[in-house]
Legacy VTK file of the C-alpha trace (Angstrom):
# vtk DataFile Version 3.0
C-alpha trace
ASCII
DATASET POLYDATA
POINTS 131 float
-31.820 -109.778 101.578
-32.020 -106.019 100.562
-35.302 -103.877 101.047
-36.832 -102.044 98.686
-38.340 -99.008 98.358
-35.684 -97.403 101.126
-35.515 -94.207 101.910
-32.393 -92.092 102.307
-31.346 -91.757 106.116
-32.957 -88.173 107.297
-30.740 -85.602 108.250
-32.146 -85.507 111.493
-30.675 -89.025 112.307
-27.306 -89.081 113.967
-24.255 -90.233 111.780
-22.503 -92.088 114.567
-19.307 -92.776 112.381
-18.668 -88.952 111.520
-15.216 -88.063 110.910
-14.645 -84.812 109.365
-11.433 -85.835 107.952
-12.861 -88.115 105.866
-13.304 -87.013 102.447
-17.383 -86.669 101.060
-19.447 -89.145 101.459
-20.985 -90.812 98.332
-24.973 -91.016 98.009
-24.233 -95.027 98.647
-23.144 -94.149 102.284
-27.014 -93.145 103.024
-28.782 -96.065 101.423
-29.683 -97.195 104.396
-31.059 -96.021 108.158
-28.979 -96.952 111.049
-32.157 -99.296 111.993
-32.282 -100.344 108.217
-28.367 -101.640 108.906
-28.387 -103.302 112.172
-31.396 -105.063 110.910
-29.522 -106.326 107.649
-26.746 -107.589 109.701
-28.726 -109.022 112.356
-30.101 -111.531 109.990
-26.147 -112.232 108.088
-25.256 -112.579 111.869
-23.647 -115.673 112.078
-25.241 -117.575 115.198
-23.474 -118.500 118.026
-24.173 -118.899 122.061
-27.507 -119.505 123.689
-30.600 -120.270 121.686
-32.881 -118.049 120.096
-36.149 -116.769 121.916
-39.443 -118.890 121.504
-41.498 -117.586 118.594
-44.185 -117.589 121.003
-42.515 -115.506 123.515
-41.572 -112.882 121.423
-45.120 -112.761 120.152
-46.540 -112.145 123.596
-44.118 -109.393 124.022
-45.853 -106.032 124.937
-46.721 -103.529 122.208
-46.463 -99.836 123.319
-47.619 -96.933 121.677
-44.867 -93.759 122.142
-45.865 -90.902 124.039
-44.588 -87.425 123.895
-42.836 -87.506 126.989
-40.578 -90.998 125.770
-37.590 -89.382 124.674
-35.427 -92.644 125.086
-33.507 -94.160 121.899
-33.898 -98.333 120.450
-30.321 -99.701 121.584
-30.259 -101.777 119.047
-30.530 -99.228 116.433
-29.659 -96.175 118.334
-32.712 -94.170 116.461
-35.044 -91.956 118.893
-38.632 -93.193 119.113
-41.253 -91.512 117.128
-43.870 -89.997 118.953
-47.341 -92.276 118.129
-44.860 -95.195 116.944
-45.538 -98.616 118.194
-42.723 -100.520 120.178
-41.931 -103.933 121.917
-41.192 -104.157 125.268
-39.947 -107.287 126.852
-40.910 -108.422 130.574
-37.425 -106.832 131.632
-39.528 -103.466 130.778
-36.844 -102.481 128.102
-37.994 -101.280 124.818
-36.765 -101.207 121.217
-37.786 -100.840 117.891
-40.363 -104.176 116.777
-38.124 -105.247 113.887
-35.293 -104.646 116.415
-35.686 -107.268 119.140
-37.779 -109.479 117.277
-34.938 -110.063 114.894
-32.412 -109.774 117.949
-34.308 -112.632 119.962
-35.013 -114.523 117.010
-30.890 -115.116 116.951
-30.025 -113.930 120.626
-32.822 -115.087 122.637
-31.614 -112.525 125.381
-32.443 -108.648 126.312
-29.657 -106.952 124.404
-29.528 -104.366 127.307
-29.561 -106.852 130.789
-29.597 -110.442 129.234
-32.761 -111.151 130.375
-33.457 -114.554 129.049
-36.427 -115.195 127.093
-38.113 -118.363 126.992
-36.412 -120.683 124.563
-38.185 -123.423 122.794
-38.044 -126.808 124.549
-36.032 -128.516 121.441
-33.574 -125.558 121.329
-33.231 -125.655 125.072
-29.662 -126.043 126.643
-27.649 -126.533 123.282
-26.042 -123.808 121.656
-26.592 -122.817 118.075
-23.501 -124.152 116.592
-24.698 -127.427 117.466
LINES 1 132
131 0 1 2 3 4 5 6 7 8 9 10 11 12 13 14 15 16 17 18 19 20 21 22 23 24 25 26 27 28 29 30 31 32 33 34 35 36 37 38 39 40 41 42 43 44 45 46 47 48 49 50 51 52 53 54 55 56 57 58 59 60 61 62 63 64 65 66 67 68 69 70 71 72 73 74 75 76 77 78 79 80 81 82 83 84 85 86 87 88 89 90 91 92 93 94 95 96 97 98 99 100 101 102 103 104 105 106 107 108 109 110 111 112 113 114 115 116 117 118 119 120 121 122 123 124 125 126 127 128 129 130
């Protein structure tokens, strides 16, 4: 699944995989944000372990709006918050990006940051994935 109408990746955005050995990077290499990318492979992610997070339970997750002083980063992605963006925070009290951890849970069904386990839907309960 590809999105359209992306934007290139800001300059303000860290490039995590920098090495200035490397020869120049092609316009291709910035297609996509870093939270653009995890969310692309997130849903290619090929599922395995504990089941996914009820669709209810991630629903009822908390929606935060991001304050000034919130200068904290979406693990997932590893992109700062905006300031006035809306979040998702799980009852663990970690936060992340909305597209993030609902896509995360949706295959995970844990906190990425603790493993907080998120209520799992009754038929999906103790069976793995694979299964």
């Amino acid at each position: 699944m590809a999105f359209e109408g992306l934007s290139p990746v800001s300059s303000t955005r860290r490039n995590i995989n920098h090495n200035p050995d490397q020869e120049s990077l092609s316009n291709e290499d910035f297609k996509y944000s870093n939270h653009q990318r995890i969310i692309l492979e997130l849903e290619n992610t090929t599922k395995k372990g504990q089941p996914p997070a009820s669709k209810e339970s991630i629903k009822a997750m908390k929606r935060v709006e991001i304050e000034e002083s919130d200068h904290r980063e979406c693990v997932v992605c590893l992109e700062e918050f905006e300031v006035g963006g809306v979040i998702r925070e799980i009852p663990c009290e970690h936060r992340f990006y909305c597209d993030c951890i609902e896509k995360w849970l949706g295959i995970h069904g844990s906190c990425p940051v603790c493993r907080y386990q998120m209520p799992a839907d009754e038929k999906d309960e103790g069976k793995k994935i694979d299964e």
